[in-house]
C-alpha positions in Angstrom: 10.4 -19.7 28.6 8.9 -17.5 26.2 5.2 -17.7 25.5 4.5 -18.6 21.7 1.7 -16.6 20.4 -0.1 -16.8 16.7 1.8 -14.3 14.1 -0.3 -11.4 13.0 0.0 -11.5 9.1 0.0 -8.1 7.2 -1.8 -8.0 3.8 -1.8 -5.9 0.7 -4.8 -6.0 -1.3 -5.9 -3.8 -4.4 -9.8 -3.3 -4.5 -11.4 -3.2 -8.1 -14.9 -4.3 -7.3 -17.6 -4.4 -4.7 -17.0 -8.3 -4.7 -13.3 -7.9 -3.2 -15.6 -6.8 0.7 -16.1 -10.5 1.0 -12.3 -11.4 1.0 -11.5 -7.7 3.1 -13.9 -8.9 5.6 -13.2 -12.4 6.4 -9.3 -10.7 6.4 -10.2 -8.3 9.2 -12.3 -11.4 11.2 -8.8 -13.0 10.6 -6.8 -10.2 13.2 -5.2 -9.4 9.7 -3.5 -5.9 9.3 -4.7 -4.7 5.6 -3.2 -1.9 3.2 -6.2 -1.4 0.8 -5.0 0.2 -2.5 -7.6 2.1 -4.4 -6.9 3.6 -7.1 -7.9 1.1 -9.6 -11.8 1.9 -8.4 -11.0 5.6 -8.1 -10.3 5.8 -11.8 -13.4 4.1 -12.7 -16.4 4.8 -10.1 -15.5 7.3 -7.6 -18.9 6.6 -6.4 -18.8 2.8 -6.0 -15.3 3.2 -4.0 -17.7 5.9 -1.7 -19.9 3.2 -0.8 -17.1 0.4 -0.4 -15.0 2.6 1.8 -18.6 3.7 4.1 -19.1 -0.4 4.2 -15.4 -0.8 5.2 -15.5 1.7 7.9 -19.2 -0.1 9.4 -17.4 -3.3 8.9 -14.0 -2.4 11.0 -16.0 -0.4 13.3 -18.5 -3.4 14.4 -15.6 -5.4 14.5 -13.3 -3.1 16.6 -10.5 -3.0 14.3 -9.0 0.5 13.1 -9.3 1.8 10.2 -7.8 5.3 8.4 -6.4 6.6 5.3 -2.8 6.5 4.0 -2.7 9.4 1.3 -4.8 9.6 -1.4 -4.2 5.6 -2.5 -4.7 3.4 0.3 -6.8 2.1 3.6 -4.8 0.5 6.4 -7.2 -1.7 8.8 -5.8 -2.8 12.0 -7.6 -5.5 14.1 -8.5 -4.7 17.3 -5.5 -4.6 19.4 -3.1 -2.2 17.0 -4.7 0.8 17.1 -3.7 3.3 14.5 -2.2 6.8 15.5 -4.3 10.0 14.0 -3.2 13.7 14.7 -5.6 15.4 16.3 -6.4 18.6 14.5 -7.7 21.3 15.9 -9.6 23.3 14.2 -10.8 26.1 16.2 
C-alpha cells in the first residue's frame, strides 16, 4: 500500500509591484515551488526589484525554503525540503 502524501504544486508568477510579496509569501508558507519572473520591474525600477528580491531572500531564508536565480529573468523558491543545486565557484 502506498502512502498518499499532499502534491507539491509549482507556480509561475511575474512580479510588477511591491504588492505581489503578499501573495509570494503566503505561496512559499504554502510548500509552493515558485519561478518568479522579473523583468517587468527590471524595466521600470531596478531599484524597487533590489529591495523586493533582498525581502524575498529574508523571507525564504526565515522560512527555510531555497531560493536562487535562474538567468537574468527569474527567481526559483523551493520550500524547505527541495533544496536547490548551486556550483560552487571557487574563486581563489
Amino acid at each position: 500500500m502506498q502512502k498518499q502524501t499532499n502534491p507539491t504544486y509549482l507556480k509561475a508568477i511575474t512580479i510588477r509591484d511591491p504588492s505581489d510579496i503578499h501573495t509570494i509569501k503566503e505561496d512559499i508558507k504554502k510548500g509552493m515551488i515558485l519561478i518568479l519572473r522579473v523583468t517587468p520591474l527590471a524595466q521600470r525600477d531596478v531599484e524597487k526589484l533590489r529591495k523586493i528580491v533582498e525581502e524575498l531572500y529574508v523571507i525564504a531564508r526565515d522560512s527555510g525554503a531555497d531560493i536562487a536565480r535562474l538567468g537574468e529573468e527569474r527567481i526559483v523558491v523551493t520550500p524547505p525540503r527541495i533544496k536547490i543545486w548551486k556550483p560552487d565557484y571557487d574563486l581563489k
